[in-house]
VMD Tcl script that draws the C-alpha trace (Angstrom):
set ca {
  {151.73 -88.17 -242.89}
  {153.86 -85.15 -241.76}
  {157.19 -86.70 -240.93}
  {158.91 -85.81 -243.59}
  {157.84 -81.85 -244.02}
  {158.71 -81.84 -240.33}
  {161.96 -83.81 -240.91}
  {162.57 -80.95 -243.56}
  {161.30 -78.12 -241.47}
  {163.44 -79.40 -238.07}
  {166.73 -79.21 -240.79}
  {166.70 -76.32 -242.88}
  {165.56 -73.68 -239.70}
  {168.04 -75.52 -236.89}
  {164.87 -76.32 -235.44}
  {163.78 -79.03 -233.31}
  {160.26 -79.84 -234.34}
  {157.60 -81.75 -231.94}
  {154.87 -82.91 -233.93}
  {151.88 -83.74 -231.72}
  {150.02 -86.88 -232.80}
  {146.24 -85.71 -231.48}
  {143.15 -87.52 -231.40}
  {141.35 -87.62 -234.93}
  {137.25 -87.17 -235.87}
  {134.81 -88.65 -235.95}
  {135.99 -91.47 -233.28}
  {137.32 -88.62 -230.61}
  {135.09 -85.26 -231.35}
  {135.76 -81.64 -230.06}
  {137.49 -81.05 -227.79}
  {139.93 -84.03 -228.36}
  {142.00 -83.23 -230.65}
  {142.53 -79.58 -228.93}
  {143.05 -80.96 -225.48}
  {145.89 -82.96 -226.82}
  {147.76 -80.36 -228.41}
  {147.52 -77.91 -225.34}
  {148.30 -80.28 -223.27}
  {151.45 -81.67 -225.36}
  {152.41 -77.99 -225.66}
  {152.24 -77.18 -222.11}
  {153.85 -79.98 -221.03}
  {157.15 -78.99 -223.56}
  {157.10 -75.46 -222.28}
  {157.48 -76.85 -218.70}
  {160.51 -78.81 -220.09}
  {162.57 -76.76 -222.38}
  {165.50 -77.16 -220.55}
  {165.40 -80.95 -220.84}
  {165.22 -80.61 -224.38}
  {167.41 -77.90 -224.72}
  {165.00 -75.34 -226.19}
  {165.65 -71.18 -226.50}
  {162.26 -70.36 -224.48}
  {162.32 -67.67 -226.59}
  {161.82 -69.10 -229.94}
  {159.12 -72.00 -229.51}
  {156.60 -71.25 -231.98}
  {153.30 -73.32 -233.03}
  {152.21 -74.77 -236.43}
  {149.86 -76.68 -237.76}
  {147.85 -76.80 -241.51}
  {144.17 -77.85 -241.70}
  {142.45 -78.83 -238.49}
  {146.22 -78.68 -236.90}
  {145.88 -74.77 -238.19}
  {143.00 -74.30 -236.23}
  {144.57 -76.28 -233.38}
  {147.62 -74.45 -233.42}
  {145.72 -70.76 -233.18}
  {143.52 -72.63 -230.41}
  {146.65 -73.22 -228.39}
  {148.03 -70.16 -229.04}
  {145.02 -67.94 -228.26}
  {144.79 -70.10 -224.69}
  {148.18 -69.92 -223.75}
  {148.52 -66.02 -224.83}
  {147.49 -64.84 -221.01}
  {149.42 -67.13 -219.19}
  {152.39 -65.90 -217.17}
  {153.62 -69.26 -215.79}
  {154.89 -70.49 -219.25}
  {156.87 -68.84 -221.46}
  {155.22 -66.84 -224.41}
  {155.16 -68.45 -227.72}
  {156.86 -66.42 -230.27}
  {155.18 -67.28 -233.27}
  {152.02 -69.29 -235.05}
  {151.92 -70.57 -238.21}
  {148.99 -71.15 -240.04}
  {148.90 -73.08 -243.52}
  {145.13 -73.17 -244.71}
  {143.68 -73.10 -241.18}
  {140.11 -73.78 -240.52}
  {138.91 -70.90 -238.42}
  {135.33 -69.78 -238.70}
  {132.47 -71.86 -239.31}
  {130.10 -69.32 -239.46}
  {129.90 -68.72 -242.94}
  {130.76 -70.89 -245.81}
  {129.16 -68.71 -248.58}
  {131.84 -66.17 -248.00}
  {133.93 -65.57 -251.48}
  {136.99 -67.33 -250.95}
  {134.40 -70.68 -250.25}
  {132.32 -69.60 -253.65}
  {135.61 -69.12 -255.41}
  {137.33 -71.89 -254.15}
  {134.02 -74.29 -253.66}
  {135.49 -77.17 -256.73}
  {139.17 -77.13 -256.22}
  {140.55 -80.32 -255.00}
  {141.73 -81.50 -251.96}
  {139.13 -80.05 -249.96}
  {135.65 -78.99 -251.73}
  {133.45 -76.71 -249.91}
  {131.35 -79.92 -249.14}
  {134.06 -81.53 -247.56}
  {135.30 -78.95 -245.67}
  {131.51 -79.00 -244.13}
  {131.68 -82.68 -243.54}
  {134.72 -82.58 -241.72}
  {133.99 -79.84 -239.84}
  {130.80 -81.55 -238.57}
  {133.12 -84.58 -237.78}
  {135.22 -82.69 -236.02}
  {132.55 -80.65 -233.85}
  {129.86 -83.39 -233.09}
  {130.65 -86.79 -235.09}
  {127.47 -86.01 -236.87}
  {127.18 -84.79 -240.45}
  {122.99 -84.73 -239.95}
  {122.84 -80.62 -240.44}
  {125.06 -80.13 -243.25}
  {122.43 -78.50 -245.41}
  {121.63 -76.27 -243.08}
  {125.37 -75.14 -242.57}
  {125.86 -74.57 -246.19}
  {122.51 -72.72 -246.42}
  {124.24 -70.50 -243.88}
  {120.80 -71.42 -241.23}
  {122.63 -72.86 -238.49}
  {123.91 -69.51 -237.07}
  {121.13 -67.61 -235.56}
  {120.60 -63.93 -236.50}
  {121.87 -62.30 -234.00}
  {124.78 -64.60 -233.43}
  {125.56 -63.36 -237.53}
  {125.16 -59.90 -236.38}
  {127.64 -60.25 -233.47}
  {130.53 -61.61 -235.33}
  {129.75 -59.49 -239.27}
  {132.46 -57.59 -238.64}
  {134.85 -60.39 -238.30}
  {133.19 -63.01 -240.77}
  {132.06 -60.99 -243.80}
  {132.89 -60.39 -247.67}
  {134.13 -56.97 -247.06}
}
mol new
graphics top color blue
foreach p $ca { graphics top sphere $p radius 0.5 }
foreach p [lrange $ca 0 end-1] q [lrange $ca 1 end] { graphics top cylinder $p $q radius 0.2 }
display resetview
């Protein structure tokens, strides 16, 4: 589905592009689809030379769930000193808190197509436990307990 953006991507920047074909939801749950992507990464940082790669200007991507896997990579491989550093992420629409989906952007945003609120639920269930069974509860905003809210307000809030 992303051939030819990354076709498009590899020519206009003089870029060579490696997209990683990971594991998909609900067949292969968390952590999958993550372990595929480090691993793919890693293993192309160990081999730059072979591909003929500047080690300094490898930089992740993804858009979705491949947004969220892309700062997942990135955030693991930020403290290792055996691989080079990556010099950039970037994130199209990522999916990166599930905490709250009653925060504006979700209200505002909650009937625009491709992805409804709803859906972005659903597929976040899919991805985390192949189970949609607590959805309501998500929505609600009940499946984080209180003090796991308070913990992470500063980082997951309207303001």
């Amino acid at each position: 589905s992303h051939e030819r953006i990354c076709q498009y991507i590899a020519k206009e920047s003089g870029s060579l592009v490696v997209s990683v074909g990971y594991r998909l939801a609900p067949e292969h749950k968390y952590p999958a689809a993550y372990e595929d992507c480090l691993n793919a990464t890693q293993h192309f940082l160990q081999h730059l030379e072979h591909y003929g790669v500047d080690p300094a200007r490898v930089t992740v991507c993804g858009d979705s769930a491949g947004g969220n896997l892309a700062a997942a990579v990135s955030q693991t491989l930020a403290g290792r000193s055996d691989l080079p550093r990556l010099r950039a992420q970037i994130l199209i629409y990522p999916g990166l808190q599930a905490l709250d989906f009653n925060l504006p952007s979700y209200q505002q945003n909650r009937g625009v197509p491709l992805l409804f609120r709803e859906r972005a639920v659903f597929y976040s269930l899919q991805y985390l436990q192949g189970d949609t069974s607590n959805m309501e509860e998500v929505l609600e905003g009940s499946h984080i307990p209180p003090d796991m809210r308070l913990k992470y307000g500063k980082w997951v809030s309207p303001d």
